[in-house]
C-alpha positions in Angstrom: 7.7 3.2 58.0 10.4 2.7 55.4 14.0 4.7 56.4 14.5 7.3 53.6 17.1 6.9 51.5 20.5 8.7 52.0 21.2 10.4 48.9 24.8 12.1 49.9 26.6 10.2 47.4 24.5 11.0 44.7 26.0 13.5 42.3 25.4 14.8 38.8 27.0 12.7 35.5 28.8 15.8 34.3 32.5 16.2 35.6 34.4 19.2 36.0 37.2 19.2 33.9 38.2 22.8 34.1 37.5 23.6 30.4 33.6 22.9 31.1 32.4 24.9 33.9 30.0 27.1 32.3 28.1 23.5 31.3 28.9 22.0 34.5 27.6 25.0 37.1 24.5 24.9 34.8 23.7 21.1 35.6 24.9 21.7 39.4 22.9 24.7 40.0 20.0 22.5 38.4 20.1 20.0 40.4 20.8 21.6 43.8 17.6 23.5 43.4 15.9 20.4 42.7 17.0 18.9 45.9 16.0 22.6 47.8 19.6 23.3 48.3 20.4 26.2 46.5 20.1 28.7 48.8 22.8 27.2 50.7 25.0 28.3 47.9 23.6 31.5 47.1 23.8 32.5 50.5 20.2 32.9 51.5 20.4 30.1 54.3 23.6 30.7 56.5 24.7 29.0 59.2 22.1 29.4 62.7 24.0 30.2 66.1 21.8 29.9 68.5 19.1 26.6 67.4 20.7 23.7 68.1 18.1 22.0 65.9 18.9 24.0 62.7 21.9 24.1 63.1 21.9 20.2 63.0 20.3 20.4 59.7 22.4 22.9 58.5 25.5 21.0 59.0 23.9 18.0 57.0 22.6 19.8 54.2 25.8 21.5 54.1 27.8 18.2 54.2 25.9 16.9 51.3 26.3 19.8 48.9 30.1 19.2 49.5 29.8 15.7 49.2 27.9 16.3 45.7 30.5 18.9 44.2 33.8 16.5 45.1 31.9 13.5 43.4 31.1 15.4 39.8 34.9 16.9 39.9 37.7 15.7 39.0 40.3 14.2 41.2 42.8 17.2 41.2 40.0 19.3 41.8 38.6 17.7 44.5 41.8 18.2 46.2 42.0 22.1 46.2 38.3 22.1 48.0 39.7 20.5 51.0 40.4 23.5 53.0 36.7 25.1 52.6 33.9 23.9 55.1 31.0 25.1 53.7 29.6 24.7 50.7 29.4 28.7 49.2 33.4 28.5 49.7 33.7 26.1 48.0 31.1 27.2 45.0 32.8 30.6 44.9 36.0 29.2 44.9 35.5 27.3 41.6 33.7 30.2 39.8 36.6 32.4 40.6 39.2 30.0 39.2 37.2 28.9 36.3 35.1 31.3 35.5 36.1 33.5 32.0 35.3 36.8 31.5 32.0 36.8 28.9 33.6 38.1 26.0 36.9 35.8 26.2 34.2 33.1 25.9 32.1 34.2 23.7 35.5 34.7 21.3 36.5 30.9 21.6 33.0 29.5 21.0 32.6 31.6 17.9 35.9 30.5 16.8 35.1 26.8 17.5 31.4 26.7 15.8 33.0 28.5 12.7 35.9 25.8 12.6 33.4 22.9 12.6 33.0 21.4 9.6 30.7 18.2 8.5 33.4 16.1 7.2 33.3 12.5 7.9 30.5 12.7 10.5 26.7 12.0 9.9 23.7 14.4 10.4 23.3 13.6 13.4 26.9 13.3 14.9 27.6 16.5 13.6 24.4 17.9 15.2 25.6 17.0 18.2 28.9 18.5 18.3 27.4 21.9 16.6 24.8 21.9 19.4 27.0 21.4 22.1 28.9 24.8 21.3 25.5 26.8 21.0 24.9 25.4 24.7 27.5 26.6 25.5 27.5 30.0 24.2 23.9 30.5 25.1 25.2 30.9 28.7 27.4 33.6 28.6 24.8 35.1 27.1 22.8 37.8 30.0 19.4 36.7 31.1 18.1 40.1 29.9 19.1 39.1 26.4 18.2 35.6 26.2 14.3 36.5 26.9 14.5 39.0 24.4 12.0 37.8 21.1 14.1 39.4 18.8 17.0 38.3 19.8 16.0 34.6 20.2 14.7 34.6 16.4 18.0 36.2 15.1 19.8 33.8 16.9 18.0 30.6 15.3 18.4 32.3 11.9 22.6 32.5 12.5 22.6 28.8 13.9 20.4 27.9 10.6 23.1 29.6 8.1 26.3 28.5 10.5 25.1 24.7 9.8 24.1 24.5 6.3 27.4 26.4 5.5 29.8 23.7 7.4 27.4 20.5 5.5 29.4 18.8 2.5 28.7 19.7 -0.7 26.3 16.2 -1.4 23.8 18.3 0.8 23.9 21.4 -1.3 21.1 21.2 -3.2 18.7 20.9 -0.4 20.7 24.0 1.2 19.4 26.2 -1.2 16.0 25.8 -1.1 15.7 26.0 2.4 17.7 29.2 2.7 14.6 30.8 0.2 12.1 29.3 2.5 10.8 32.6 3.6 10.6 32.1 6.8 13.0 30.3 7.5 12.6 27.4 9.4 14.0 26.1 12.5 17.3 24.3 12.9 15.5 21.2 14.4 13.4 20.9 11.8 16.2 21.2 8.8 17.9 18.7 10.3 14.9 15.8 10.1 15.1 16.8 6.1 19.2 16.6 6.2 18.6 13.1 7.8 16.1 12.1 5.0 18.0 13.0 2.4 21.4 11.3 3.8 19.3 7.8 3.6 18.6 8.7 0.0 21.8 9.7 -1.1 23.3 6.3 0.3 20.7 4.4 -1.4 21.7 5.9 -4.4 25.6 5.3 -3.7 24.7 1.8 -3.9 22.4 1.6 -6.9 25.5 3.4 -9.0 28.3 0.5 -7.9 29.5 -1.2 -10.8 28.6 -4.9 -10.7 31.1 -7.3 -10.6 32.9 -8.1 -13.5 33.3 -11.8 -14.0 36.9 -13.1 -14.7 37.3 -14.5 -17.9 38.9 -17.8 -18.2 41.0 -18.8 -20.6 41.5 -22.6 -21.4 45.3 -23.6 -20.9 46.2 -26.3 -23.6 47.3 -29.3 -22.5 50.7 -30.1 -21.9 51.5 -32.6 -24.6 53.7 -35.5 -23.8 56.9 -35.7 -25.4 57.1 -39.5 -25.3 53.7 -39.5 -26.5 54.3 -37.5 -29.7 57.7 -39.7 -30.2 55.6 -42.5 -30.6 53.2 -41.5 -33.5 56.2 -41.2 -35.8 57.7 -44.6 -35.0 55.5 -47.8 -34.1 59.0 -49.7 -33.3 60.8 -48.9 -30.1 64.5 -48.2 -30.0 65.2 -52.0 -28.4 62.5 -53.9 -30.1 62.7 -56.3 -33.1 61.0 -54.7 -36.0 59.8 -58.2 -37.1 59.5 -60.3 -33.8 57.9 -57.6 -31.7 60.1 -58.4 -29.0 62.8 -56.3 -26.9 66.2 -56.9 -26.5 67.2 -57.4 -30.4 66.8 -55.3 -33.7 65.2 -56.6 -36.7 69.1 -57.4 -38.1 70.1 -59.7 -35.2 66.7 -61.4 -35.1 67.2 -65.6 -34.9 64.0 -66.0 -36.3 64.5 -63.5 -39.6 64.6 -66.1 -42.5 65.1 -64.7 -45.8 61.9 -66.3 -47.0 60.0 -63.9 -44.0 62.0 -61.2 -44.4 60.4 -60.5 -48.2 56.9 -61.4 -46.4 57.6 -59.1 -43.6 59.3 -56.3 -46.1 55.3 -57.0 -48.3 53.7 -55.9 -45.1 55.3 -53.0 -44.6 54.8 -51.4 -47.9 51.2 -52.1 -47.3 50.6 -50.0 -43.9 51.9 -46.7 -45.7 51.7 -44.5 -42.2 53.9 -47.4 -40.4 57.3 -45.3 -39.6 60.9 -46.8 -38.5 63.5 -44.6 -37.3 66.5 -44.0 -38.7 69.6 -43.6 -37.1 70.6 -39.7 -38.1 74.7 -39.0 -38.7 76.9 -37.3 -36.5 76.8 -32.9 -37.3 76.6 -30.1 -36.0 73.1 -28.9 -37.8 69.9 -29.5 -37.1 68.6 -32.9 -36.4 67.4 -34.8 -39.2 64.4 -36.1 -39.4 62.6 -39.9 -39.6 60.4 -41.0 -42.4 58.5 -43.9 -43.5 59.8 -46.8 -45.8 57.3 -45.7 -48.1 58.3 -41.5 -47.9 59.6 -39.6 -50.5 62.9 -37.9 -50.3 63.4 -34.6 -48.7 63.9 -32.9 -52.3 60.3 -33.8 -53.2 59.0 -32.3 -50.2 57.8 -28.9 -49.6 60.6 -26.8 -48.1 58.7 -25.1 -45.8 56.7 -28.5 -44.5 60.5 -29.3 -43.7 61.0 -26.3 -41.6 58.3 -26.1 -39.8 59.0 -30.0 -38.4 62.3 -29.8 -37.9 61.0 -26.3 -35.9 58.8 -28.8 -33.9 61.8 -31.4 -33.2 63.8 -28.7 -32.2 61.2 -27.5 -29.6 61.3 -31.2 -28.3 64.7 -31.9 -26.6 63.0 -35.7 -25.5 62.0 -36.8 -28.4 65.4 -35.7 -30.1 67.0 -37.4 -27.0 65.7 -40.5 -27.7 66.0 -40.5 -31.4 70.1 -40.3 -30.4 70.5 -42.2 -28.1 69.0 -45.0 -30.8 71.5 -43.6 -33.6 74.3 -43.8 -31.6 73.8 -46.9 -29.4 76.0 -50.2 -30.0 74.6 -53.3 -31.2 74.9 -56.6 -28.5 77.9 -57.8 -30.5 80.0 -54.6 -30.0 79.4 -53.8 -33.6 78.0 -50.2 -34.6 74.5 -49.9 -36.1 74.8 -47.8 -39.0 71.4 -46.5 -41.0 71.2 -49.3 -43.2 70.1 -52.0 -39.6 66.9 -50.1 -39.6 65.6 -50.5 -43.1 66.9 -53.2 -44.7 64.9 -56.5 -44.2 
């Protein structure tokens, strides 16, 4: 036959705290009976004198029931029960030191469940906490009272107002037409509506989110290149022959300029009207002057604002200017200065 299982280390999964003894003694008490002990505690099984036998027993029995109540206590409690042997000492010693008169009780649990409010919590987590305090203040209630009909159905009703009352105002609506329910139904069952009608209202929390707005983007122009744009006015470079097409000479110090190809070359150039040269611009303090063609018109014959605008444009181009002064102001391989005149004459 299999050895029976010694259950003296077994205790309950509530733990005296001292603020939570009218919950605690509730699951005790429970439990002892379950386990045929109670009446050690209630004092309807005292200690034998005379059987050997029961007394045995009794010490056992006795020794578990202590056993059970230092287990589901906390640490400094435990410590206080020390000094008691039996297990009604102990019991009785507890209720005296944490037991509150009924009405001192009853005054801090109504003062809790009317603080309690919905907030942030769900249905359910607010349920919880709500019907923890009723628990609790369902026993200080007297036994008389507590199988009273009457009573019981008054009760529900003032749990049934005390939660809709501390529900956020989302849930107000339903709150109304369940307080004219005539009669009014039970607490239990409100609450499987409140939890219906939470899913819906977050449904509908997410249908009403704006969608995302898509960023607009906006096309940057491209940087232009300042060496590029010097070039479109100019097809001659600042140390190239204007004839030869070679670096290191101007057109004036060219070898291989005769006269005879210089009135050929100066033919070709009239005929390629958007062909520009540079010219060298004189030394001021205004604004830079500008180059034109062999074939432009003078600056009188232009339209004044046309001017303006690209000189604007040179202005906003500190290369380009650069390079057109460096050219202007650069020396010639013999040491002599190139005036305006090297650039266009052929």
């Amino acid at each position: 036959m299999a050895e029976a299982r010694d259950d003296s280390l077994q205790a309950v999964s509530v733990q005296l705290d001292g603020k939570n003894y009218a919950y605690w003694s509730y699951v005790m008490k429970n439990f002892l009976k379950g386990k045929q002990k109670w009446r050690y505690i209630s004092g309807a099984y005292i200690k034998p004198q005379d059987d050997v036998a029961l007394l045995d027993k009794w010490e056992v029995d006795n020794s578990k029931i202590i056993t059970w109540i230092n287990n589901s206590v906390k640490h400094s409690i435990g410590i206080q029960l020390a000094k008691y042997e039996t297990a009604k000492e102990v019991w009785d010693h507890l209720a005296r030191l944490y037991t509150q008169s009924n009405f001192a009780k009853q005054y801090q649990l109504e003062s809790d469940i009317r603080a309690l409010q919905q907030k942030s919590m769900s249905i359910q987590e607010f349920y919880d906490a709500m019907t923890d305090l009723w628990d609790q203040l369902a026993l200080t209630e007297p036994a008389e009272l507590r199988a009273f009909g009457p009573y019981i159905v008054r009760r529900e009703e003032q749990r049934l107002v005390q939660f809709l009352m501390a529900l956020r105002d989302e849930f107000e609506g339903l709150c109304g037409s369940i307080l004219h329910r005539h009669p009014l139904p039970s607490v239990d069952s409100v609450v499987s509506e409140l939890l219906a009608e939470e899913i819906r209202l977050k449904s509908s929390a997410v249908k009403e989110v704006s969608p995302v707005f898509t960023l607009s983007v906006f096309a940057m122009p491209p940087r232009s290149n300042s060496k590029s744009q010097f070039r479109l006015y100019g097809s001659v470079a600042r140390d190239e022959c204007g004839f030869y097409k070679q670096k290191g000479h101007w057109k004036s110090q060219c070898p291989k300029l005769g006269r005879g190809k210089q009135q050929q070359f100066h033919q070709q150039q009239q005929q390629q009207p958007h062909q520009w040269s540079y010219q060298s611009p004189p030394l001021h303090n205004g604004p830079p002057l500008l180059p034109r063609p062999h074939n432009a018109l003078s600056t009188s014959s232009l339209d004044p604002s046309l001017i303006e605008q690209f000189q604007q444009f040179l202005a906003s181009q500190p290369h380009a200017m650069s390079a057109s002064s460096q050219v202007g102001l650069s020396s010639s391989p013999s040491g002599s200065t190139v005036s305006e005149s090297d650039w266009d004459r052929p």
